[in-house]
Steps between C-alpha positions, in 0.01 A plus 500: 500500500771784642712371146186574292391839625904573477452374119188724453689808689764515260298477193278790621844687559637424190168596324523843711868555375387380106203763531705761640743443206246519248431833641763664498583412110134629454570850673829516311273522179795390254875393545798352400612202623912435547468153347785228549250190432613384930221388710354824632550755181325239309211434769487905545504560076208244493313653729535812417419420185165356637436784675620791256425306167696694204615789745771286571851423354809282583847645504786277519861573494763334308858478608815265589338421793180432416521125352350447137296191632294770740478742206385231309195413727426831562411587104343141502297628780391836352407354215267228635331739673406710285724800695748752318826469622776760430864399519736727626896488531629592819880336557585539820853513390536835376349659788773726699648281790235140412829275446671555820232300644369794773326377798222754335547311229119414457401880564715616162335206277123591602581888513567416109248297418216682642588833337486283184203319580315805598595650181320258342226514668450876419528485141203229527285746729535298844485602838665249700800275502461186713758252608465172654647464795326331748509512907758277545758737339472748789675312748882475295699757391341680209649763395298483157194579708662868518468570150145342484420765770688790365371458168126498625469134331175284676606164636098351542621145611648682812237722550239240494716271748570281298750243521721267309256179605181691443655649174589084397134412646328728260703421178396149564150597535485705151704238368823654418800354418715682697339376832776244560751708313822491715568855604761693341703816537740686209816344485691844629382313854707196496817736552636527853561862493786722459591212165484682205226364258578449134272398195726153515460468847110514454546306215641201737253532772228471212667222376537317839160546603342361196724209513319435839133524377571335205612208730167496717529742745275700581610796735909586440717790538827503414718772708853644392764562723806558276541139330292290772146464366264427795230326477135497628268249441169404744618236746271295382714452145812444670534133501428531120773725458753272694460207268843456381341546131387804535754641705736407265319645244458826664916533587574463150228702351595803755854447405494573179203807502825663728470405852808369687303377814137367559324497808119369683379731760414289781216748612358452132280779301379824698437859309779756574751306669822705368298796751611228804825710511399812505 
C-alpha cells in the first residue's frame, strides 16, 4: 500500500513538473532551441515543438568537439520531425584563451555559442533561447550556467524542476529515442585542465570513445591526462571490459590512435569528475 501511494505520488509530481514545463514554453510564445540531439535538448526541442508548433527552431553547433555521429542524429532528428534546424559553426578553438583548457573553460564555449544562437534566433523573429539543462546540473561546477544567465537564455527543464530521471521518464513516455541515450558532454570536457586542447587531441578522444560504443558499451568517457587515457565505464561493464579479449583489443587500439598509457577508473562513470580537483 505505502509503495503504491509512493508510486502514485511521484507520477502526480512528475505530471506537476511536465505541466509546469509546458507552460513555460507556452508563455515564451516562440524560441530557439540549442540543439545537440542529448537526452534533454531533444526531450525539450520536442516539446517545445508540441507546445509552440512552427514558432520553434533547432540550432545546433558544429565544431571539433562536437562528434559527427551527434550531428548526424541531430539533422536526422529535425528532419523526422518535421522541425527546421539551422546549423551554425562555432569552433571553440579560435576563441581567445579556449585551448589552454581554463577552469572557465565551459563559460567561454557557451558565451560563444549563445551570441550565435541568439543571432539566429533574431533573424527568424524569436523571442527566446532555451537550453536543456536539467536540475541535476546545478549541483557541479558549471561555469556554462554563467553565460546561460548573462545572456538572458531560458533553461525550462530547470525551471520546471526537472531532473535527469524525470527528463529519461518522459522521453520514454513520448517514445523518443533518446530516452536511454547515454548522456554526453563536448569532448573539450574530457581534458584535465590546464592541458592544452588541440583539434588532434579531440580527434583521439573521439576516436577512443567510439571505439568503446562500438564495442557495446553503453556509458564511457575517456579522460586525458598528458598520454594516460582514463577511462570510465558504469561498474556494471567492467567485467566485460577485463576479458583479456577486449582488453587486449582496447591497449592496442589506444596505442596506435596516440596514447602511451591506458587506464580503468575504479570509481567508474560520474559527470564532471576532472572538477574533483578543483
Amino acid at each position: 500500500m505505502e509503495i503504491s501511494e509512493h508510486s502514485e505520488q511521484s507520477e502526480q509530481l512528475l505530471t506537476e513538473r511536465y505541466e509546469k514545463l509546458r507552460s513555460i514554453l507556452k508563455e515564451l510564445g516562440s524560441a530557439a532551441v540549442a540543439f545537440s540531439s542529448g537526452v534533454d535538448s531533444t526531450f525539450l526541442l520536442k516539446t517545445a515543438q508540441s507546445v509552440l508548433v512552427n514558432n520553434v527552431i533547432a540550432v545546433t553547433a558544429r565544431s571539433c568537439s562536437f562528434p559527427r555521429r551527434e550531428l548526424d542524429e541531430a539533422k536526422a532528428f529535425c528532419e523526422k520531425e518535421g522541425i527546421r534546424h539551422f546549423i551554425c559553426d562555432s569552433e571553440e578553438l579560435d576563441i581567445d584563451g579556449f585551448s589552454e583548457n581554463p577552469v572557465n573553460r565551459c563559460y567561454l564555449c557557451k558565451n560563444e555559442l549563445f551570441t550565435k544562437i541568439w543571432d539566429v534566433a533574431k533573424r527568424n523573429g524569436l523571442s527566446a533561447v532555451i537550453e536543456g539543462s536539467n536540475m541535476d546540473d546545478e549541483g557541479d561546477y558549471r561555469p556554462g550556467l554563467q553565460a546561460v544567465k548573462e545572456q538572458g537564455v531560458r533553461s525550462p527543464l530547470r525551471e520546471a524542476g526537472l531532473y535527469k530521471a524525470d527528463v529519461r521518464a518522459l522521453s520514454r513516455a513520448e517514445g523518443l529515442p533518446t530516452w536511454n541515450k547515454q548522456s554526453f558532454a563536448c569532448l573539450s570536457s574530457r581534458f584535465v585542465y590546464g592541458e592544452t586542447i588541440t583539434e588532434k587531441k579531440l580527434g583521439m578522444v573521439d576516436r577512443a570513445e567510439q571505439l568503446l560504443l562500438d564495442l557495446g558499451f553503453t556509458q564511457v568517457r575517456v579522460r586525458v591526462h598528458g598520454d594516460i587515457a582514463r577511462i570510465e565505464l558504469d561498474p556494471e561493464e567492467f567485467p566485460k571490459i577485463m576479458a583479456v579479449e577486449i582488453r587486449e583489443t582496447l591497449y592496442g587500439q589506444f596505442k596506435n590512435i596516440g596514447f602511451s598509457y591506458t587506464a580503468l577508473d575504479l570509481r567508474g562513470y560520474r559527470t564532471g569528475s576532472m572538477n574533483e580537483t578543483l
